[in-house]
C-alpha positions in Angstrom: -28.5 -25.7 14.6 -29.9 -23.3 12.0 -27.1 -20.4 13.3 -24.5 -23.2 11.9 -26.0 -24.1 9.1 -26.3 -20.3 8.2 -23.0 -19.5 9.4 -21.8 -22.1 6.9 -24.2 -21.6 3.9 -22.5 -21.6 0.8 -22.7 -18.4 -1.4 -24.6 -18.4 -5.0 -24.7 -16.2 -8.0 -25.4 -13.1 -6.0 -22.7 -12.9 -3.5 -20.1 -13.9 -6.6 -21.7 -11.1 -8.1 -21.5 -8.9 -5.2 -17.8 -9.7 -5.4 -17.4 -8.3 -8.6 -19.0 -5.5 -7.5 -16.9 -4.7 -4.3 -13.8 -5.0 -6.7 -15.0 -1.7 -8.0 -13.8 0.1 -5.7 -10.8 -1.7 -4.8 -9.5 -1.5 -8.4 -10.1 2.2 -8.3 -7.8 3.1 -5.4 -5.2 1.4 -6.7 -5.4 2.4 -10.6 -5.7 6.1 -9.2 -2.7 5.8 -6.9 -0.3 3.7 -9.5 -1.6 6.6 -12.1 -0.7 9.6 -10.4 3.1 8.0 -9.5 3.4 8.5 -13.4 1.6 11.9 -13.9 4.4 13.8 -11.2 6.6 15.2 -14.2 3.3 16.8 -15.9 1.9 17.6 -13.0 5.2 19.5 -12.5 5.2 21.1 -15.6 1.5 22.2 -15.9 0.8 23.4 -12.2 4.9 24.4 -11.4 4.6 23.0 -7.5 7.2 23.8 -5.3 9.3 20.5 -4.3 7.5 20.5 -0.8 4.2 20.7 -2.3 4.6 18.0 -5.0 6.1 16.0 -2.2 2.9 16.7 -0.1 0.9 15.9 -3.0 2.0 12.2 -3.2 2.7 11.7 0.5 -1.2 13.1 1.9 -3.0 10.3 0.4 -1.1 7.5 2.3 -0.3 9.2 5.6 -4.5 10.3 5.7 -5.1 7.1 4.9 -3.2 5.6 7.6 -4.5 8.0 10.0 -8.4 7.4 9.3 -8.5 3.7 8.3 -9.5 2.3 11.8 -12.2 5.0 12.7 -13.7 4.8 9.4 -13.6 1.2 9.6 -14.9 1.4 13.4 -17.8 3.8 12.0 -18.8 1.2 9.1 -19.2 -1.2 12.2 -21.9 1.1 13.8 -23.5 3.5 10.5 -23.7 0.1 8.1 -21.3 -0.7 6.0 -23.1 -0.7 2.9 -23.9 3.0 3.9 -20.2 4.1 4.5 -19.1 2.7 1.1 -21.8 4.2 -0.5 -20.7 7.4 0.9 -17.3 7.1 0.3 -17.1 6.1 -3.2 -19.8 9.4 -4.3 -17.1 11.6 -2.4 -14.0 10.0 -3.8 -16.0 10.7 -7.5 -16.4 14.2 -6.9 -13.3 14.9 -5.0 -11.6 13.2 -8.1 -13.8 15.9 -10.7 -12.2 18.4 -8.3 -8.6 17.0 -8.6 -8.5 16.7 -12.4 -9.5 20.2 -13.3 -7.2 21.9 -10.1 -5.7 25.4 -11.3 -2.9 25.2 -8.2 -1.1 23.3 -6.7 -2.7 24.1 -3.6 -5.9 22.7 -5.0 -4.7 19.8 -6.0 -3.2 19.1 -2.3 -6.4 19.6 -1.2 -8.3 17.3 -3.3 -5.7 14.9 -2.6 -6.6 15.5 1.3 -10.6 14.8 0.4 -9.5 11.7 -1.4 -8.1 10.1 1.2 -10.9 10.8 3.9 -13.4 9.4 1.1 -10.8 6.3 0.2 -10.6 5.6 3.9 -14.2 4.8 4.0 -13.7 2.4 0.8 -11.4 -0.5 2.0 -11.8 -1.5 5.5 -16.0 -1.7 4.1 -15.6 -3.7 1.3 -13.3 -6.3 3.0 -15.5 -6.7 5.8 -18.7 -6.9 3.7 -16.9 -9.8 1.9 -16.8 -11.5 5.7 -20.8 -10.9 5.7 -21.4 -11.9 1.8 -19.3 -15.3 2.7 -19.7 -17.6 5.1 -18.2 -20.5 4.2 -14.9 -20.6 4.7 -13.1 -21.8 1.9 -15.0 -19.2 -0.3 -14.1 -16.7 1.8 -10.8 -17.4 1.2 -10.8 -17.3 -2.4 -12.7 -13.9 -2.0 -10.2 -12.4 0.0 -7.6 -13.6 -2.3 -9.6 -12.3 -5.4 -10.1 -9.0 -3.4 -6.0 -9.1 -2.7 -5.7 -9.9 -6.9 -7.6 -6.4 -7.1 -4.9 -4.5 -5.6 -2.0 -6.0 -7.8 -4.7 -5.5 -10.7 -5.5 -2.4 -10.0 -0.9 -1.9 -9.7 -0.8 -3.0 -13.5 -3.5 -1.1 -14.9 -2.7 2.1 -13.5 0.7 2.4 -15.0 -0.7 1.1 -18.6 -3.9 3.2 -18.4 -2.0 6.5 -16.8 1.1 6.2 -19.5 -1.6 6.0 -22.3 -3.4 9.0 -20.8 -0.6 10.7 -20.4 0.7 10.3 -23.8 -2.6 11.9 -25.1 -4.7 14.1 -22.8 -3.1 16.5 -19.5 -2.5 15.2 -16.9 -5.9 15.7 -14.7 -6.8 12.7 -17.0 -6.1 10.2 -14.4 -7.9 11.3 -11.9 -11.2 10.9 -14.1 -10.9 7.1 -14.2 -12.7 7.5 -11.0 -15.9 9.0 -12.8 -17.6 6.1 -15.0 -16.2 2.9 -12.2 -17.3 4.8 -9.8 -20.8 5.5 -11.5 -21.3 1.6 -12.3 -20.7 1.0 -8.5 -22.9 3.2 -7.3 -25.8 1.8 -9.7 -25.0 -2.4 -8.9 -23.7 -2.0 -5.2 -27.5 -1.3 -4.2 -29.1 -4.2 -6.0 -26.8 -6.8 -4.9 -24.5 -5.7 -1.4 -26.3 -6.3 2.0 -26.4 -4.0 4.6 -24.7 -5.4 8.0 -23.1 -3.8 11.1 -22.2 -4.7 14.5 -25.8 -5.6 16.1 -24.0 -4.1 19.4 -21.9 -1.2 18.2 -21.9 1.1 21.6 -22.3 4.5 20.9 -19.7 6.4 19.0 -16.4 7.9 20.7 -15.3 11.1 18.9 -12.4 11.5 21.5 -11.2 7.7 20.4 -11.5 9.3 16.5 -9.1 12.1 17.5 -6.7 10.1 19.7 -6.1 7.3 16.4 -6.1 10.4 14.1 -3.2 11.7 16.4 -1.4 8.4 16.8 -1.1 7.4 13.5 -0.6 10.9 11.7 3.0 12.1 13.7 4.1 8.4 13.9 3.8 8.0 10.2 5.0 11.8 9.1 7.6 11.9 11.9 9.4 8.5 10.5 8.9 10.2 6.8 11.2 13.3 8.1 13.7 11.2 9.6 14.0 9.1 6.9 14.0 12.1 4.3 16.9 13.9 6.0 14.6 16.4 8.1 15.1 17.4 11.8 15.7 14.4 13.6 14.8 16.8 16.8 11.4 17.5 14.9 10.7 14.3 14.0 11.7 12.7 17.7 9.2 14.9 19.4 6.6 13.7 16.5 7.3 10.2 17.1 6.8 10.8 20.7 3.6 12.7 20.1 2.2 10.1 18.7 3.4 7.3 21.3 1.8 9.4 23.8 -1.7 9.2 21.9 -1.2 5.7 21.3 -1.2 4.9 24.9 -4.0 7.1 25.8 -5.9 5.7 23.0 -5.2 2.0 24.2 -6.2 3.0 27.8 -9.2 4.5 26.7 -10.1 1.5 24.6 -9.4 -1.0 27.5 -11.6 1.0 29.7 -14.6 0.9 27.7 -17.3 -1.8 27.2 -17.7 -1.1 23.5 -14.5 -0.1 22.4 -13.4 1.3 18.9 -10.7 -1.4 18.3 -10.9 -4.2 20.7 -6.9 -4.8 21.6 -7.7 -8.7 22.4 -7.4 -9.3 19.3 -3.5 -8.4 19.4 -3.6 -11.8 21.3 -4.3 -13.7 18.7 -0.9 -14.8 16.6 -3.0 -15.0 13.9 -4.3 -11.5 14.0 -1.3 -10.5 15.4 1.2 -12.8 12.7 -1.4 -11.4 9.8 -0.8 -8.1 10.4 3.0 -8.3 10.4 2.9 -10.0 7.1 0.8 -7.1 5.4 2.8 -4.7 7.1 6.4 -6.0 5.8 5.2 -7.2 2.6 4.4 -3.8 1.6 7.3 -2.2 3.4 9.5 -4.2 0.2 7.2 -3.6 -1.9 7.0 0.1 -1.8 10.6 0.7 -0.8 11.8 -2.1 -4.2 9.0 0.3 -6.7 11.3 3.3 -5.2 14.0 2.7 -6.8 12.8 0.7 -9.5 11.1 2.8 -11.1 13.7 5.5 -11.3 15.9 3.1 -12.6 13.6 2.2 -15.5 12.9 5.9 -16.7 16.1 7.5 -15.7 19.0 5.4 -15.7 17.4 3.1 -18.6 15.9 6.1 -20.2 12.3 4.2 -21.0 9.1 6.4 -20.6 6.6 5.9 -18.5 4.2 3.6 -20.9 7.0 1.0 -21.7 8.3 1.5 -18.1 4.9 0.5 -17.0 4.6 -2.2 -19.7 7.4 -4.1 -17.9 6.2 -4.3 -14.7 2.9 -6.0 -15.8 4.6 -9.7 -15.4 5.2 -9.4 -11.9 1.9 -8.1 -11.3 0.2 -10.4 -13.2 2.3 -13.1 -11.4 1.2 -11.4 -7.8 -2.7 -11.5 -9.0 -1.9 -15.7 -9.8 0.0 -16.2 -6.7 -2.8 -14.4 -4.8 -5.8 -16.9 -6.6 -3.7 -20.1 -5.9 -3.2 -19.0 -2.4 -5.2 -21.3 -0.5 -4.9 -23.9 -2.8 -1.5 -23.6 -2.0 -1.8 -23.5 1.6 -4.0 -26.8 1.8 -1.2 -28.5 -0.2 2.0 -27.7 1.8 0.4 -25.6 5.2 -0.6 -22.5 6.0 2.2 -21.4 8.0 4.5 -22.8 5.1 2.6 -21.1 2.2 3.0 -17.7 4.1 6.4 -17.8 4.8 7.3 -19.4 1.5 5.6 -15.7 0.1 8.0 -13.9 2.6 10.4 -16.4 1.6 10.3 -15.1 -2.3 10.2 -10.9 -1.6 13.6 -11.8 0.5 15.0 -13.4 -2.6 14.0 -10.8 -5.3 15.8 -8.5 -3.2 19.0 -10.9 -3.0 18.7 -11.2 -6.9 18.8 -7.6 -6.6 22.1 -7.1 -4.1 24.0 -9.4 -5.6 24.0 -8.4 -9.4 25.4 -5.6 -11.4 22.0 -3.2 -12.6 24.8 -1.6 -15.2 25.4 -4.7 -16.9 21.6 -5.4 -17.6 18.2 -4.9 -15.7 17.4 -8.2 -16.4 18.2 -9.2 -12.8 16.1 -6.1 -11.2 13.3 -7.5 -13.6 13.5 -10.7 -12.2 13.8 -9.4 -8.5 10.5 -7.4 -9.1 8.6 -10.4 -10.7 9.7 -13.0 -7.5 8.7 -10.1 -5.2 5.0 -10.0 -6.9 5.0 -13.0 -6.6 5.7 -13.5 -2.8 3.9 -10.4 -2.1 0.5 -12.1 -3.6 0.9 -15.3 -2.2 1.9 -14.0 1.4 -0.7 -11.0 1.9 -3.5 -12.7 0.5 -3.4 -15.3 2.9 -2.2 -13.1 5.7 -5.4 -11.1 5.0 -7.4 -13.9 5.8 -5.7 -14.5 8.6 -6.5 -10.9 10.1 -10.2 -11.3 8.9 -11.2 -14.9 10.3 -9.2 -14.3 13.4 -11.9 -12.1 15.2 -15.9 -11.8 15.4 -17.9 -11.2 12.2 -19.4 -7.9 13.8 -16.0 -6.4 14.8 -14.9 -7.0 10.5 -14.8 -3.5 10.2 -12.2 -2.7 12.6 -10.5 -5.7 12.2 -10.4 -4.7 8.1 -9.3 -1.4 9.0 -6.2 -2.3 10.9 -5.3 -4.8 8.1 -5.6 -1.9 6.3 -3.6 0.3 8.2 -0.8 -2.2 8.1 -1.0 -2.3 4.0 -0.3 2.0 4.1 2.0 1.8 7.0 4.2 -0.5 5.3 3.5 1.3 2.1 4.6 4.9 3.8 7.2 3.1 5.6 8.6 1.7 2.4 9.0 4.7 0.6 10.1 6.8 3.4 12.9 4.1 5.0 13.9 1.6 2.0 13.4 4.2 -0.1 15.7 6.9 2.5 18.1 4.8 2.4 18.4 4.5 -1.3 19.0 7.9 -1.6 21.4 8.1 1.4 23.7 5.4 -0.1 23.0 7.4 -3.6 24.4 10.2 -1.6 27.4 8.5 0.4 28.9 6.8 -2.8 28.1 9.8 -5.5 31.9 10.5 -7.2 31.0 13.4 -9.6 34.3 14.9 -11.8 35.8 17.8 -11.1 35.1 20.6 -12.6 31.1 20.3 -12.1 30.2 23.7 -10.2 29.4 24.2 -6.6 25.4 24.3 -7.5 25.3 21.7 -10.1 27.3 19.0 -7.4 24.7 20.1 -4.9 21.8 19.5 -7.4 23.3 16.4 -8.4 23.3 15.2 -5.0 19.6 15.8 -3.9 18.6 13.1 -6.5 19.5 10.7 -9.5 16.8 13.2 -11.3 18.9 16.4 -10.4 22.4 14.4 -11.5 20.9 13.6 -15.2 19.6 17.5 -15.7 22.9 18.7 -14.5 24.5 15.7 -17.1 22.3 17.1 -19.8 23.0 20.7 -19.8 27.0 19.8 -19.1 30.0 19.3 -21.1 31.0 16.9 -18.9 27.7 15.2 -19.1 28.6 11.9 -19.7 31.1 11.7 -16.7 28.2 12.7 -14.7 25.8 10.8 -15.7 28.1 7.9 -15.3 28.9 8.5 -11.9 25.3 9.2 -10.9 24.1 5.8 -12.3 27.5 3.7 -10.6 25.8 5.4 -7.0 22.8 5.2 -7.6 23.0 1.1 -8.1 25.1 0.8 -5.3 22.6 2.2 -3.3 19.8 0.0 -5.0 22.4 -2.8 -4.0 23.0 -2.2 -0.4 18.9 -1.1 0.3 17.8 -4.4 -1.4 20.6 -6.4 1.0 19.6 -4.4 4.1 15.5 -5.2 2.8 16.1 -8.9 1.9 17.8 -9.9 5.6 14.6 -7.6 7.4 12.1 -9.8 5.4 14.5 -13.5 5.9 14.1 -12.6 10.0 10.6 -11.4 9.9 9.8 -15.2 8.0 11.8 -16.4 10.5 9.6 -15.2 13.7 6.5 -15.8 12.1 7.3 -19.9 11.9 7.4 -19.3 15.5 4.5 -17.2 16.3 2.5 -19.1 14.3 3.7 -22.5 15.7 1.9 -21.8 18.5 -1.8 -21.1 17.1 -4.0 -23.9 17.4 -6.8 -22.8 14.4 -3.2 -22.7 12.0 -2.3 -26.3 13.1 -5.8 -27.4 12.5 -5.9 -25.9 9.2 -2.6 -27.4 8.7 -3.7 -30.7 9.8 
């Protein structure tokens, strides 16, 4: 009896406090990441990249992150997860010191690489310590979706706080908002978070590490060079690569008696239903930010502090819809509140394909807040789903796969939605004649080549005319192709979900 009564005690001051304190962390991954998306042109400028390298530089974080999530979140199980957040938030500090004050470009990849491997040790911890700090389960599920809030929190502020950095410091700037949140976490997360791990961890497989390492990694970069126009030979035999380790990894996993990531809990639709909804949600999300932030500061010509400025409603409308999630779900369902999220991203990308961007970006604006909207509703509640659906000592690697379906769908985004933005850009570019052979060719690449060419041209105008006509067509025809992936993903979770008992009971 007294196992129940502490499984369902209800949390005080302290563990609300604790929650602001794991929010730390949370809001600091996210303001840095939303940040640097901003600093790319001085970053340019001041450390004169190659295009591969400043590539690199944005695309290591998330395919890292990917790659280490569930081992870092396995190891939290086993070391303490206290301990592995209290690791990985001192490293992330110093490996941001390192980033801001980079003299290379190389550097700066490399700091990027020792962000990630410290950042990976940050999420998957602080959402399963939120499964030890509450019990009870409808506090839990306003902690998950004020931990969810966090991430569309940290979204607004990074574009606000980087743009005002930006506009008055270089650009290593961002990278030091790490220093003093970093610094107040590392003084509270002591005094308040409890230690917890798995009471029956097993001892730790390093060949498991390396096989998850070696799925993820060519999965993730080998759909990134398909989708980016690179050797679809190369990125076939990386694809393949990585299947290979997958299934290696999932016999080894089978065959042991304490495994890294226990694969029963793919049986579960709720694990199972959660982790599609994180994975697609961010898929639209990322691929929509792709080309909607181009659009702002290019074809709208708005920097990048009033281009920031505008996305703030739909943010703050994804932190709301995140809050009043279970509410929400107790009033119409939870298999009705998550698919009415899904639902809502479909639409904002409708808004999107059937509206003229060169008339007014009213429409993309409203596309963006409906998809924040949807977005905060469905993931924060789909996040809970993941979480609840397995043991309390396996919350680390149940965390980290959640996890690794929010970068997934957020390197997945950007390299498919966002590929096929630039491929329809591409396909329906009608530049004048007259522009040189090397000027077309630049134009092509990207709607950033097309307006340099326009600027130093006497037929700029023409150019950049034709440039912004493609490049809305291609927002057009991703945002169609993005809305009817999202409509039949909605559509198999009312089935998938139909069938879960705990989802009719919380239903009923």
């Amino acid at each position: 009896m007294s196992v129940v009564l502490d499984h369902k005690r209800k949390a005080g001051a302290r563990q609300w406090i604790a929650l602001g304190v794991l929010m730390l962390p949370v809001l600091l991954v996210t303001v840095n990441n939303t940040a640097l998306s901003f600093a790319l042109p001085a970053i340019s400028q001041g450390l004169q990249p190659t295009a591969a390298q400043l590539l690199w530089i944005v695309d290591v974080y998330p395919l890292m992150l990917a790659a280490l999530l569930i081992p870092m979140g396995s190891l939290g199980d086993r070391a303490g997860r206290r301990k592995m957040l209290m690791i990985g938030s001192s490293g992330f500090g110093l490996v941001s010191l390192f980033a801001a004050f980079a003299p290379t470009a190389e550097w700066l990849l490399a700091a990027r690489v020792g962000i990630a491997v410290f950042g990976s040790m940050l999420l998957p911890t602080t959402l399963s310590l939120l499964r030890t700090v509450f019990r009870d389960d409808r506090q839990r599920s306003l902690a998950i979706a004020i931990w969810t809030a966090g991430f569309s929190a940290g979204a607004a502020l990074g574009p606000i706080a980087g743009g005002f950095l930006l506009n008055h410091f270089w650009w290593g700037s961002v990278f030091l908002l790490a220093v003093p949140v970093l610094l107040a976490f590392l003084i509270a997360a002591p005094l308040v978070l409890p230690e917890s791990k798995d009471p029956n961890p097993g001892s730790v497989d390093p060949l498991s590490i390396v096989l998850a390492v070696l799925t993820m990694a060519p999965v993730v970069y080998g759909i990134k060079t398909l989708a980016t126009s690179g050797s679809p030979l190369e990125s076939a035999l990386l694809i393949v690569v990585g299947a290979v380790c997958g299934v290696l990894f999932a016999r080894r996993q089978v065959a042991k008696g304490y495994p890294m990531l226990d694969l029963r809990f793919f049986r579960s639709p709720r694990f199972s239903g959660g982790l599609a909804v994180n994975t697609v949600s961010n898929v639209a999300l990322f691929g929509f930010l792709f080309f909607f932030t181009q659009y702002l500061q290019l074809v709208n010509g708005r920097d990048p502090m009033s281009s920031g400025l505008l996305m703030v409603p739909g943010l703050v409308l994804s932190i709301l819809a995140g809050l009043g999630a279970e509410r929400i779900a107790r009033f119409a369902g939870l298999r009705t509140a998550v698919v009415f999220g899904l639902v809502l991203v479909a639409v904002g990308f409708f808004v999107v394909a059937f509206t003229d961007q060169q008339v007014s970006e009213v429409p993309v604006l409203v596309g963006f807040t409906l998809m924040g909207a949807g977005t905060g509703l469905a993931t924060t509640l789909s996040t809970d789903l993941v979480v609840s659906s397995v043991p309390e000592a396996k919350a680390g690697a149940a965390s980290a796969v959640s996890e690794t379906g929010y970068e997934v769908g957020a390197v997945l985004g950007t390299a498919v939605l966002g590929g096929l933005t630039t491929a329809f850009y591409q396909a329906h570019l009608d530049l004048p004649a007259g522009v040189p052979a090397d000027g077309a060719q630049a134009a092509r690449e990207t709607l950033g080549g097309a307006f340099d060419v326009a600027a130093g041209s006497p037929l700029g105008a023409a150019i950049a005319d034709a440039a912004t006509a493609a490049f809305c067509s291609g927002m057009q025809l991703t945002s169609l192709i993005g809305g009817v992936l999202v409509t039949a993903v909605a559509v198999i979770l009312v089935r998938v979900l139909r069938g879960d008992r705990r989802v009719r009971r919380a239903e009923g």
